[in-house]
C-alpha positions, 0 to 999 in steps of 0.5 A: 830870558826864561829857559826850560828843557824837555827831553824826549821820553823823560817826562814833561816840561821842566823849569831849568834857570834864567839869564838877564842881560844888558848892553851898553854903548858908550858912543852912538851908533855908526862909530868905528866898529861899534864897540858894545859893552855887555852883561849877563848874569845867569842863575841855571840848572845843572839840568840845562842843554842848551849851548848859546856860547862855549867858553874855556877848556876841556882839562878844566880842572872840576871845583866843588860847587857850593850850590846845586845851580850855576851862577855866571856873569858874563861879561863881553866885548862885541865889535860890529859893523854895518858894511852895508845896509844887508851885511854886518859883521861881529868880533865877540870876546867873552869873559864867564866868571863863575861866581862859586869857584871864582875860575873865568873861562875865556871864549870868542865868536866872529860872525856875519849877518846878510839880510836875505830881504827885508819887507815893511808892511804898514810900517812893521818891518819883516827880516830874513837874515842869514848869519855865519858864526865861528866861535870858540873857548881860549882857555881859563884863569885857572890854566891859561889861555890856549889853542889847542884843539885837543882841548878847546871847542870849536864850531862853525854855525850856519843860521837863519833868523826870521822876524815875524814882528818887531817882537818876534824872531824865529831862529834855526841853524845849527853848529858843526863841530871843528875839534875832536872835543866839540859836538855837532848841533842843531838849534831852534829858537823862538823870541819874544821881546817885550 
C-alpha cells in the first residue's frame, strides 16, 4: 500500500510511506475459527494521519528515534468465521513492534461484516457489506498491559464497504471514540487489488 496525505490549506499531495503485508493460513478454509497468521511491515512519515488500527498506551514513555520515519512490523492473530453465507465474525490480536526502540505495543479489534446484497453480474461479483468494529490498545512491552481507559483508546466503528469490481472496493465509515484519550473519526477509503 501506498499511502499519501493532503491537508486542507496546506498545499498539495505529499508522499508519506508505504506498508507491505501478508497473510498466511495454515489450515484450509472452513476450519474452526479460521485462524490467519499476519505481517506487515510499515516504513511511514511522521507526517501520516491516517488511523487503520491503535495500539498500545497513552503514558507510553517517548524514545528518541534514530530516523525520521517509523519502521513497525506488525504482526497479528486473526480469528474469523462464516456464520452464515452474509454474516462473519473476526477476533484480532495485535502485536506493533517498533524497529527503532525495540517497545511492542499491544491492541485488539472484534468486528462483524453482514453483506447487505450481493449481485453476479457475467460473473463478476458486486458486494454490499456492513461491518461493525470495536477495537482497542492493551498497553506495552515497556509498561504492561492494562485496561484503563484513562490511558488506552477505544473505538466502536460503524462502516460500509462497496466492491465495485473484484479489483475495486469503496469504503466509508468512521469511529466514535469510547475513552476520554480516543477521538472521533471519519474514514473513506478506495482500493485497488492488483
Amino acid at each position: 500500500m501506498i499511502e499519501g496525505q493532503v491537508t486542507s490549506g496546506e498545499g498539495g499531495y505529499s508522499f508519506t510511506g508505504f506498508r507491505w503485508e501478508n497473510r498466511y493460513r495454515p489450515f484450509g478454509y472452513g476450519s474452526f475459527l479460521n485462524p490467519v497468521l499476519y505481517v506487515e511491515y510499515e516504513s511511514l512519515s511522521e507526517e501520516t494521519k491516517y488511523l487503520m488500527e491503535v495500539s498500545g498506551r497513552e503514558d507510553a514513555a517517548e524514545r528518541e528515534k534514530t530516523r525520521p520515519r517509523e519502521r513497525v512490523l506488525e504482526t497479528r492473530l486473526i480469528l474469523g468465521r462464516d456464520v452464515t453465507d452474509r454474516l462473519d465474525i473476526a477476533l484480532n490480536w495485535l502485536n506493533e513492534s517498533d524497529l527503532d526502540t525495540g517497545v511492542t505495543s499491544f491492541g485488539y479489534a472484534a468486528g462483524l461484516n453482514y453483506r447487505l446484497f450481493r449481485r453476479d453480474s457475467a460473473g463478476a461479483a458486486r458486494d454490499v457489506v456492513f461491518g461493525l468494529e470495536l477495537f482497542g490498545g492493551l498497553g506495552d512491552s515497556d509498561k504492561g498491559i492494562t485496561l484503563d481507559s484513562g490511558i488506552t483508546q477505544h473505538y466502536l466503528s460503524p462502516n460500509l464497504m462497496i466492491r465495485l469490481s473484484d479489483a475495486m472496493t469503496v469504503r466509508f465509515g468512521g469511529a466514535v471514540g469510547l475513552t476520554n484519550v480516543s477521538q472521533d473519526l471519519a474514514r473513506f477509503a478506495v482500493g485497488y487489488e492488483f
